[in-house]
N, C-alpha and C positions, 0 to 999 in steps of 0.2 A: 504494500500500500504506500502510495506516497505519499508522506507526512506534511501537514501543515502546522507546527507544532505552536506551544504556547508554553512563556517562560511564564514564573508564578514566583513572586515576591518585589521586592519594595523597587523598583526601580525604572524601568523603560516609558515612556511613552511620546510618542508625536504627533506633530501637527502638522496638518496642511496646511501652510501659507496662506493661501486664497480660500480655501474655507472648504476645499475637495481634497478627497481621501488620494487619488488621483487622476494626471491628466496625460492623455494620450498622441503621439506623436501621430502623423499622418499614415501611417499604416498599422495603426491600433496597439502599439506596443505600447505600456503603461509605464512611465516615466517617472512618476513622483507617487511617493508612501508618502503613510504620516505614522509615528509613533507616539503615544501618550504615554510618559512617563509620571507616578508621583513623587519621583524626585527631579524637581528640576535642574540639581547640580550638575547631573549628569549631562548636560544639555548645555549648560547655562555658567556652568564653572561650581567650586565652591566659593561659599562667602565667605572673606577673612577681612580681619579687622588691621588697620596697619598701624605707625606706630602713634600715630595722632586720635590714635579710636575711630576712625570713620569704615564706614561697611563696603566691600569691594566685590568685585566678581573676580576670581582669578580663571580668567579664558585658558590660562593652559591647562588644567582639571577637568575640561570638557569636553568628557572621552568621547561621550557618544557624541558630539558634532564636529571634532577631528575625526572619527573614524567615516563618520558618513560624509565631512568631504570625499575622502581617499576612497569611499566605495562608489561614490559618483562620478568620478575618475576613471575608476578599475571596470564600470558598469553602466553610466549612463544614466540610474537610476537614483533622483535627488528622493532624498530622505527629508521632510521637514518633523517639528514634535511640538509636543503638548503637552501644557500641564495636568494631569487630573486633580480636581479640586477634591478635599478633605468632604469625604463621604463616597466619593466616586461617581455622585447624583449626576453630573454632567458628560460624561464619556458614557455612564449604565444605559441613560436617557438611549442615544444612539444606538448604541450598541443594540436595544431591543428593539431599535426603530428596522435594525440591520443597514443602519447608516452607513454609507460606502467611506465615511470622511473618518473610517476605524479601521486602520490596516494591521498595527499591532497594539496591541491592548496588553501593555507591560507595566503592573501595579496590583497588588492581591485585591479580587475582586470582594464585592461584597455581598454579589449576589448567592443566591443559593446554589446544591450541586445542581438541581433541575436545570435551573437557567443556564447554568455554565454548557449544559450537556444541549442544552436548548439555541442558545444564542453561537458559540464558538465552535468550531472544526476539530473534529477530532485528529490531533495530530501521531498517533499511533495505535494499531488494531489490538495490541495486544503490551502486556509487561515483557515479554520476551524481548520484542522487535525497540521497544524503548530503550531496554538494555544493552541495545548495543550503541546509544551514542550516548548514556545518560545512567548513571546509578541512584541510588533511592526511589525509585518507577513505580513500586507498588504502592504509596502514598499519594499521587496524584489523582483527583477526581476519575473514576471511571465509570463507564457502563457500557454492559454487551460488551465485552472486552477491551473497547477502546479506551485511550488515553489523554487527557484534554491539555496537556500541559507539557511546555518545556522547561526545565529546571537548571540551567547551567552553572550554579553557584550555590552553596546552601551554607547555612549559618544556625547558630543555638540560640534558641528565642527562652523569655522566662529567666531570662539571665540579668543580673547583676552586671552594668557597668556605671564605674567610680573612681573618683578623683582620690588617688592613693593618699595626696596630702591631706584631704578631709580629714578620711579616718584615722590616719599616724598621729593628727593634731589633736584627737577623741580619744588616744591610747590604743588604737588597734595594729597592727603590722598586717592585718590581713582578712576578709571579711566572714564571718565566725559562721559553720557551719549548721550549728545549733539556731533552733527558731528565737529562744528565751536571750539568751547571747545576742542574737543580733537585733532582736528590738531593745537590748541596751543599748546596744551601740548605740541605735537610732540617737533616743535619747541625749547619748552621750553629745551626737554631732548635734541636735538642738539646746543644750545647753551652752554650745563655744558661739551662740547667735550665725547657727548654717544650717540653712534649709537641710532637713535629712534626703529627701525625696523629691526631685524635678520628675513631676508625672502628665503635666502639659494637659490641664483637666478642663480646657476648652473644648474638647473633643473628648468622646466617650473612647475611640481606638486605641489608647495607650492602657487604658484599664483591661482589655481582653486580655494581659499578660496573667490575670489572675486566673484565666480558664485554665490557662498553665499549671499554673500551681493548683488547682484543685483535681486534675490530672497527678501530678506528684504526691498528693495525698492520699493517692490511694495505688500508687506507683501503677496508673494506667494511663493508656495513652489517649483514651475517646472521652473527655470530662462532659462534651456535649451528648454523647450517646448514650456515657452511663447516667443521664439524667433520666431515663427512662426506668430504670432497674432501682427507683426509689419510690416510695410513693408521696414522700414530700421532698424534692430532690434540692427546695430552696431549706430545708432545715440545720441547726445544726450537727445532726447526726448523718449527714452526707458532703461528701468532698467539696460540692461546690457552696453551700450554704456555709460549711466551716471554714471556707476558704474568704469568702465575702465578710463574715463577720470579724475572721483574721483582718481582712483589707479596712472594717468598720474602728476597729478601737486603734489601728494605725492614723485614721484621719480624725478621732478625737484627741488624740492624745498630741494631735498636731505636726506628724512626721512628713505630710505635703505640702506644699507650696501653699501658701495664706490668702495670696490675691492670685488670681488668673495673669498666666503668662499669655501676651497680645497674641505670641505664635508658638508653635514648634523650634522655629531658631533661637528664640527667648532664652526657652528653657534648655533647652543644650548649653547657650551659653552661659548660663547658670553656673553648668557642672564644670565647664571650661577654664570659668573665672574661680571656681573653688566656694562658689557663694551656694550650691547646692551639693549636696556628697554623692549623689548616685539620680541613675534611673534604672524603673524595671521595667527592661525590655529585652532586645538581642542587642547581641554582641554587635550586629548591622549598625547599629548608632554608635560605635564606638571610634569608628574616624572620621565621623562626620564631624563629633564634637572635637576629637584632636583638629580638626582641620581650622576650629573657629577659636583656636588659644592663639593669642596676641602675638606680633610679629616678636622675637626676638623675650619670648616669655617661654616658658617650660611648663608641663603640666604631666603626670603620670596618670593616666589613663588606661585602667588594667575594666578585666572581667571576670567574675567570679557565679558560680550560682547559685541558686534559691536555697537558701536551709533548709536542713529537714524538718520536714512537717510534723514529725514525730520518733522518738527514740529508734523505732525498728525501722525507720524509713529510709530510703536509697537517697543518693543527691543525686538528682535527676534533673535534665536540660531537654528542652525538645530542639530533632533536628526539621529546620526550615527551609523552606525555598528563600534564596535570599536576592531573588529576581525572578519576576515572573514574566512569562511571553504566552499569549494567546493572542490567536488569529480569529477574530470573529467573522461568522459564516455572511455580512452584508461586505465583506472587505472583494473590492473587485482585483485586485494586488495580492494575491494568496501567494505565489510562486516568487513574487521581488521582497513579501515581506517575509519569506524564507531564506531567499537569500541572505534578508540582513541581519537577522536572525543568526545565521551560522556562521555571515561573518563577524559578529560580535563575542559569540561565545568561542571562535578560535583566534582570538586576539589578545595578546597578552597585557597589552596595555589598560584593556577591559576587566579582563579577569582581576586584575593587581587592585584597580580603582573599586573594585566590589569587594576588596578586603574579605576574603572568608574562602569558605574550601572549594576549588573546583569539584564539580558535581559531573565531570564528561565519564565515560566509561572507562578510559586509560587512566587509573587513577595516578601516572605517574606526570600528568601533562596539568603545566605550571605550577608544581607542587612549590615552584621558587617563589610564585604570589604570596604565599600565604605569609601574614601579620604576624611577629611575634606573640602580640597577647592573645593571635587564636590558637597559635601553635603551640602555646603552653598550656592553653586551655583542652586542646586537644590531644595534650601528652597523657594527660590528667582521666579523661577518658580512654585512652587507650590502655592506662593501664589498671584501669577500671573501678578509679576510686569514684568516677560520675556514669551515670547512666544515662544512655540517651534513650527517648522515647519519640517516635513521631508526632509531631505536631498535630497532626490530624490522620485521621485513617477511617476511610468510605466506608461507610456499613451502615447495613437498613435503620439502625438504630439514629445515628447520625443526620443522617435523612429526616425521620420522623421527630426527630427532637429539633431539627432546624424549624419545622414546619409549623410546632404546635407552639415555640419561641414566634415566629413570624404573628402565627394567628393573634396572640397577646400584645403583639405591635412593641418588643421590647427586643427585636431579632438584631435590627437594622442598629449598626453604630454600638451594638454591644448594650443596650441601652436595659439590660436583665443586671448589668452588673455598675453599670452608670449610673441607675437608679438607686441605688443601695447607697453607691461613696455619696451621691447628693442629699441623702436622708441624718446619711452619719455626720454630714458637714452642717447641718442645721442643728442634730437634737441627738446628735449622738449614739453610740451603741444601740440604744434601744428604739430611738426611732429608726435605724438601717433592722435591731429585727421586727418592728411591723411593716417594713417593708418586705423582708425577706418572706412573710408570713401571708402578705397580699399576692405575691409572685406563688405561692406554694397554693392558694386558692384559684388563681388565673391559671395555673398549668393542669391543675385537677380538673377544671371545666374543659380548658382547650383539649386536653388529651382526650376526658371518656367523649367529645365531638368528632375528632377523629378515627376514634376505636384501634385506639395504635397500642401496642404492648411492648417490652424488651424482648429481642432476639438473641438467644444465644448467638457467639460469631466465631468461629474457628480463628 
């Protein structure tokens, strides 16, 4: 089958100049893609501050529009890109219109898997046939065999990264693997007057790190699936309910950010300037904020992960797509947005800028990319004091727990667990649980409406 594939995580996507996906020469050959990226450094450079404090672009950080001059060059074929706005609302829009002005759709979607299987091409028939330009395959959306996604870079989400000075200045050398330990710490960095936590709570998507962790709580990898397999799945006697209320006496006790950061770059440089100790996210934000420490300034910027949940518990990381490519099925450019596609993911300059582990089947092609502090991080797992888990893994349960979330209107933007940190920020612990206890009544209705149950899943 020839593959139309789709990368899956934080990064790709363009635009069309003129407002078309593309336009075609005089004997119908298609000349110009658009890529939507929701990182626009890639595109755009990143921002760095110089030494008078002012915000810049450094154009030479901007892989993806060096490379697609030089494939314009090598091809004919101009590439323009796009932002996608925070929620996805504006490229999803399209995409379900089967808008042709969507050649590649590079940013973790937020649609559901239906959609995804619904709107985008499936870029491989099978996990076999994936395998052979791509490892971790069985984690990608599938159905009927096929596989909706291209993965060329993956990364550990649920993770711990922080400003080493923070916590040496809190008494730490290192971030404490125990849960009770490390909300001392927290603590410790709000008592030196430093934000513990840049969590960027303008936006519900920085909080879904918690599904993470309520996945390590029960050292599984489906936290959304096994919400089926509870019958009060928001309580505290299941992972994700104990997980939330963990995240609830973290925001009364004052371990986040107090006023809302204007953006996402805000709060990076937070942890950049040392004014915040950490975010919880992947490792993927971790040179994006070294990239925004002051010219001719220093900062140690390591990664570490989530403690355990509990005395017999694993330290566990999930592994992520740390770029994502999908080709949706309104893109008239399926074959040039392949091409560019494969030429991104065998470019080395690409792979280095996306800091984390090549994801190609040769596990030994650009192993030279890889970041120290992923490759320490990675030592660490491989000799199996961390555990990885997938981020996500397709199963009927998955599916039906997206759905009876959707039905409830708290699917979209994480907004099941976004609800919660907003209750704890007004009225604390105990108004996050009669929130937690409203969400356990709204999932009991939406479920017995759908007549959905838990599946066992091999």
């Amino acid at each position: 089958m020839k593959k139309f594939m789709s990368l899956l995580f934080v990064s790709v996507v363009a635009l069309a100049g003129c407002g078309g996906s593309a336009s075609g020469s005089s004997d119908g050959q298609v000349t110009e893609i658009t890529l939507w990226t929701a990182s626009s450094h890639y595109f755009l450079g990143d921002e760095k501050v110089d030494k008078d404090g002012n915000t810049y672009r450094d154009e030479s950080t901007a892989v993806y529009q060096i490379a697609a001059d030089e494939f314009e060059k090598e091809t004919g074929i101009k590439v323009n890109f796009k932002r996608v706005e925070p929620g996805n609302e504006n490229v999803d829009s399209l995409v379900k219109q089967n808008d042709a002005s969507v050649d590649i759709y590079a940013a973790a979607p937020t649609m559901t898997d239906d959609q995804i299987i619904e709107y985008m091409e499936p870029q491989f028939d099978s996990v076999e046939s994936c395998e052979k330009e791509y490892r971790n395959c069985d984690m990608f959306v599938q159905s009927d065999g096929n596989i909706y996604a291209q993965v060329p870079s993956i990364s550990y989400d649920g993770v711990i990264v922080y400003n080493e000075e923070v916590i040496k200045a809190a008494g730490y050398d290192e971030v404490p693997t125990d849960i009770d330990e490390f909300m001392n710490m927290l603590q410790a960095i709000k008592d030196n007057g430093v934000t513990p936590i840049a969590e960027h709570r303008i936006e519900n998507w920085p909080l879904n790190t918690f599904t993470l962790v309520a996945s390590y709580m029960d050292n599984k990898s489906d936290a959304l699936g096994e919400l089926l397999n509870y019958e009060d799945p928001f309580s505290v006697d299941s992972p994700m309910g104990k997980t939330e209320l963990l995240m609830a006496e973290m925001v009364e006790k004052g371990y986040f950010e107090q006023s809302t950061y204007a953006d996402f770059g805000v709060a990076m440089d937070s942890v950049a300037y040392g004014d915040s100790g950490m975010m919880l996210l992947g490792n993927w934000v971790a040179p994006q904020i070294i990239s925004r420490i002051p010219e001719g300034e220093t900062a140690n910027i390591k990664v570490a992960p989530f403690p355990k949940a509990k005395d017999d518990a694993e330290l566990n990381v999930s592994i992520v797509p740390n770029v994502y490519f999908y080709i949706p099925k309104g893109s008239d450019a399926k074959d040039e947005s392949q091409q560019f596609i494969d030429y991104l993911k065998n470019n080395e300059d690409i792979q280095k800028a996306w800091a984390a582990t090549p994801n190609l089947a040769d596990e030994n092609a650009f192993v030279e990319t890889i970041p120290d502090y992923v490759s320490d991080f990675a030592a660490r797992i491989e000799d199996g004091e961390i555990v990885t888990l997938p981020n996500y893994v397709y199963s009927p349960n998955t599916l039906a727990s997206q759905e009876i979330l959707k039905d409830m209107g708290v699917y979209a933007d994480a907004k099941f667990i976004g609800n919660v940190y907003d209750a704890a920020q007004t009225g604390g612990v105990e108004a996050a649980k009669k929130e937690l206890e409203s969400l356990n009544k709204q999932w009991k209705a939406a479920k017995e409406a759908r007549g959905v149950e838990y599946q066992e899943v091999n």
